[in-house]
Steps between C-alpha positions, in 0.01 A plus 500: 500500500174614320163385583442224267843331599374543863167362435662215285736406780232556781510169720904497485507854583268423798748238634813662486717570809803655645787268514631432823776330719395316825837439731341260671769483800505857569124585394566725306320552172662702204301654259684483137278604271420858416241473239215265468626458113832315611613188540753442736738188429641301728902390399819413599364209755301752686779782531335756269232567320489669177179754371464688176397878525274582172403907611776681327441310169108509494446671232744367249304165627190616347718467131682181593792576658573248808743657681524527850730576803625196732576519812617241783290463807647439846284278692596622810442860446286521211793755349518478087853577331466524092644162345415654137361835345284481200515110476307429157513124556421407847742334731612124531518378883697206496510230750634507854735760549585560139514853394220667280527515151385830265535554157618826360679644255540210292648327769412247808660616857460345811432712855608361846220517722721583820781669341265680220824480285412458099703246280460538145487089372639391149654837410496594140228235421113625408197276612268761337222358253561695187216668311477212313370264746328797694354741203343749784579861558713563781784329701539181437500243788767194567399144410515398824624293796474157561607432849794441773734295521462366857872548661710621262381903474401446158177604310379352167437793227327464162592602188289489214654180403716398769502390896802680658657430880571866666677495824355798697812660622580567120786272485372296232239402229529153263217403266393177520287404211607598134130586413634786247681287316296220478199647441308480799356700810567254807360564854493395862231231546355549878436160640432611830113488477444637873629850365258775441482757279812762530635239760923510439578151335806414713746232288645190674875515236552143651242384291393530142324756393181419218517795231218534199599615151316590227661602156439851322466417212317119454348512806586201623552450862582258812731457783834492596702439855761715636818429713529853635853416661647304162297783287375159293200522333305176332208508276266240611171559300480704155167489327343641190219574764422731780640311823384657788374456872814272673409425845709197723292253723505616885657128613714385197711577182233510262406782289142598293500709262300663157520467169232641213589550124236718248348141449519304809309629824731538784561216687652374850856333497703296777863411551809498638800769602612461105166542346587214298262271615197679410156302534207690351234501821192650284361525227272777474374518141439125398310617186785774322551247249148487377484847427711710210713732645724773284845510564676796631814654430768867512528729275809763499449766404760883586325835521561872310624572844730216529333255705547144482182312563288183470125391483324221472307340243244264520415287205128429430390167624447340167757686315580356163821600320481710197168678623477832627303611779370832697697582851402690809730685671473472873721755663558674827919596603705108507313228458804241337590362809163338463601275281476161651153635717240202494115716394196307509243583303190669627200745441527672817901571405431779254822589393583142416783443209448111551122543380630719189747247434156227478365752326771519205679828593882499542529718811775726526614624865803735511764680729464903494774701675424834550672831478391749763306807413386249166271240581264480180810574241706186708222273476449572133860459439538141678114376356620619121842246563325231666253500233739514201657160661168347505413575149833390358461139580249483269203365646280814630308716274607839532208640417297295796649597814339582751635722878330464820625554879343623851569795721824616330487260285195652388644826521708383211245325333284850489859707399674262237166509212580858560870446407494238185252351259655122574172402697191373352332553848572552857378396852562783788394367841476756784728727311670806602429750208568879587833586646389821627216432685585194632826601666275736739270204579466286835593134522187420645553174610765610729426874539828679351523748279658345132814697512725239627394258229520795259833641536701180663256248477420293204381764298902603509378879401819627727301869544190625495339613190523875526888445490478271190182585319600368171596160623187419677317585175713304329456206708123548570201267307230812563676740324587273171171407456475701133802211369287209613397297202532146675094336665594532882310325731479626907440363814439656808301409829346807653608478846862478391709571771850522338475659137174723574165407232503825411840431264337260298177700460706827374686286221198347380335851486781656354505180232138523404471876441832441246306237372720219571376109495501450925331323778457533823388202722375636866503233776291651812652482814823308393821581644840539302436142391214316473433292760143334445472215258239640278689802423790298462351269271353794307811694440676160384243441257499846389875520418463169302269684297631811420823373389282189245362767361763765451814202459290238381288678256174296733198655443453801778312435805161722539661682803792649310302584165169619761601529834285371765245639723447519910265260488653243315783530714351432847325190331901395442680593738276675777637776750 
């Protein structure tokens, strides 16, 4: 590890120790570990234990690539035997003495711990998120497991849709739910609230099992109960809401649960084993109904590429029908799910569509799937669609919209003006803005070099840029700055410690010397986001200018037309 990641990771660093196994009986103490880096597991009630080894894959881990070689540990000896080479995905350790579970050419199998013998499970049938669902370079991982069945050698798998029963000696694999043709993504609800985190959730099949749904396509969502002998399921609770957050009483058969909606705060209720009882136990936003809130609702909207996709829109909060009004695009990668999210209105939340909507803007927030190697041309290619649907129902102004975003959202709120003419103005918060310089940079808030993020990360550029030279240029804000005709105004605190100052500074340079229309707002000593309330409050303010002037047609505030000098800004906002 470099420096910086050492330095970041200091106090950890300075705690870490040698696993080891104390036979208490014999006093004997076996040392498993062999690197300071590992983490030994213990599985299999005790029997085993199981450790990743990183070093031959190092260097491909600089770029992304998680692989690693896993190997079981005997407690007695401290002897390793490979369980899996090259494992992209990790492991599963089940409960008790089930086998483990690895994931690997498109396939689940399932190792015996004593034996070491490998089972392939559900032969024939993929559990591999397609590049749909994960748009990213590289291979793509399984979506998932969900836990063990407690006597009957079976482990629950996920699909993208479905839940599917998959006995471990491969004899067998039945889907339970019919989420794929329904509509809906169901999962395992854990119940078990003593379980931590990567705990195995062990299923009692003599009782039912509580499953949460949520539809693709309306969003809707709630519960159902699952007989996992019969292979019944029953819907118990559908909403046009996001349910959420089931939890059982320790001592009886009552359940809590959550329930918000775009216009109702989320909210605490109680009932029985059928849900059908429901009593509403709070009531957290007494006052909704005094205020006017805009509506929200999803667009469709299918992609040059082929992509099938949503958004939503939110409807000013005093929309009138027959009148037209400006929009602001907030975007970032999928935001539709969204959809029944309760905002509250505030200063200090900058990026705040429930403000816009007070403040007469329809507020458009879209999906974006990405093609690898093509970030900028993908996220043109879903915004031009999204915004199309908008403007066909008749009630924005096309020529009033507005884009805006953070971190790569602002990325694409710095490339897009350089792409199309569609935006009156455009808001680019901490923006990534050269795509050569910035894959060499350092993730400072966590020391690594960017070339993960770069290549497999979110930036999805699959290679570096000497290997695809045209594509980062065509995906790069810095280097279209000469087709920039749209006001862009940036935000960037200097000590940013994820997308480096220095980004922002080099596109607003670049602007002004092409004599483009830009600003630059500096917040000293702010992070990635802003975290004190003054700058907050500043940069919400700001934003509500800039797009009343440039959507509004409001006159211009003097620090767009004149800037603003050092002074006057330590008055307002201090160090």
């Amino acid at each position: 590890q470099n420096l910086r990641s050492q330095e970041y990771r200091a106090e950890q660093i300075s705690r870490q120790t040698f696993a080891a196994a104390w036979h208490v009986k014999e006093d004997d103490l076996v040392i498993l570990g062999e690197d300071f880096e590992e983490e030994v597991e213990i599985v299999a009630n005790g029997s085993w234990g199981i450790v990743p080894d990183y070093t031959p894959y190092r260097f491909q881990r600089r770029f992304g690539d998680g692989a690693a070689d896993w190997y079981r540990v005997d407690l007695q000896t401290g002897e390793r035997t490979l369980l899996a080479g090259e494992a992209q995905f990790g492991v599963e350790a089940g409960a008790g003495d089930s086998p483990i579970l690895v994931y690997g050419d498109d396939r689940w199998s399932a190792i015996d711990l004593n034996s070491m013998q490998k089972t392939v499970l559900a032969e024939g049938r993929s559990f591999t998120q397609p590049l749909f669902d994960h748009d990213y370079p590289g291979p793509h991982p399984p979506w998932g497991v969900g836990g063990w069945v407690d006597t009957d050698g079976v482990v629950v798998l996920y699909d993208k849709h479905d839940i599917w029963l998959v006995a471990m000696d491969g004899s067998s694999a039945s889907r339970l739910t019919r989420g794929a043709e329904e509509g809906r993504i169901y999962r395992l609800v854990r119940m078990d609230s003593s379980l931590g985190f990567g705990d195995p959730y062990v299923i009692d099949s003599s009782q039912p099992v509580w499953l949460s749904f949520r539809n693709v396509r309306s969003k809707d969502s709630g519960y159902s109960k699952a007989d996992l002998r019969s292979g019944r399921v029953d819907v118990l609770l559908e909403e046009s809401a996001a349910v959420g957050s089931l939890t059982k009483a320790e001592d009886t058969d009552r359940y809590a649960l959550r329930i918000e909606r775009w216009d109702d705060s989320p909210d605490v209720f109680v009932g029985g084993t059928d849900l059908s009882d429901l009593q509403q136990v709070t009531r957290t936003n007494p006052f909704q109904s005094d205020y006017a809130w805009g509506r929200s609702e999803l667009i469709e909207y299918t992609t040059d590429a082929g992509h099938k996709l949503q958004g939503i829109l939110v409807f000013p909060a005093e929309f009138r029908e027959g009148e037209q009004y400006p929009l602001i695009l907030y975007q970032y990668e999928r935001l539709s799910d969204g959809l029944h999210r309760y905002y509250t209105p505030s200063e200090r939340s900058y990026y705040n569509y429930q403000v816009w909507s007070q403040e007469g803007y329809f507020v458009l927030m879209p999906d974006i799937v990405y093609e690898p190697g093509r970030p900028g041309p993908s996220a043109l290619d879903a915004v031009e669609h999204a915004l199309d649907a908008a403007v066909a129902t008749g009630h924005v102004d096309p020529d009033q919209i507005g884009l805006i975003g953070h971190s790569w959202g602002g990325y694409q709120a710095s490339y897009l003006p350089t792409r199309t003419n569609r935006f009156a103005a455009s808001v680019a918060g901490a923006a990534i803005t050269n795509f050569l310089s910035f894959m060499g940079a350092v993730h400072w808030n966590g020391g690594l070099p960017e070339t993960g993020h770069w290549e497999t990360g979110q930036a999805r550029m699959a290679v570096p840029y000497w290997d695809d030279f045209e594509g980062h240029l065509e995906s790069s804000p810095a280097h279209r700055i000469a087709d920039l005709e749209t006001p862009v105004l940036l935000m960037h605190g200097d000590e940013d410690g994820v997308v480096d100052f220095r980004q922002g500074l080099e596109y607003y340079n670049y602007a002004r010397r092409a004599g483009k229309e830009v600003v630059l707002l500096v917040y000293p000593g702010a992070d990635h986001s802003l975290r004190r309330e003054e700058q907050q409050v500043d940069y919400h303010r700001r934003i509500l200018d800039w797009f009343g002037h440039y959507l509004k047609g409001e006159p211009a505030a003097a620090w767009i037309t004149e800037g603003e000098s050092w002074v006057e800004r330590e008055k307002r906002i201090g160090n």
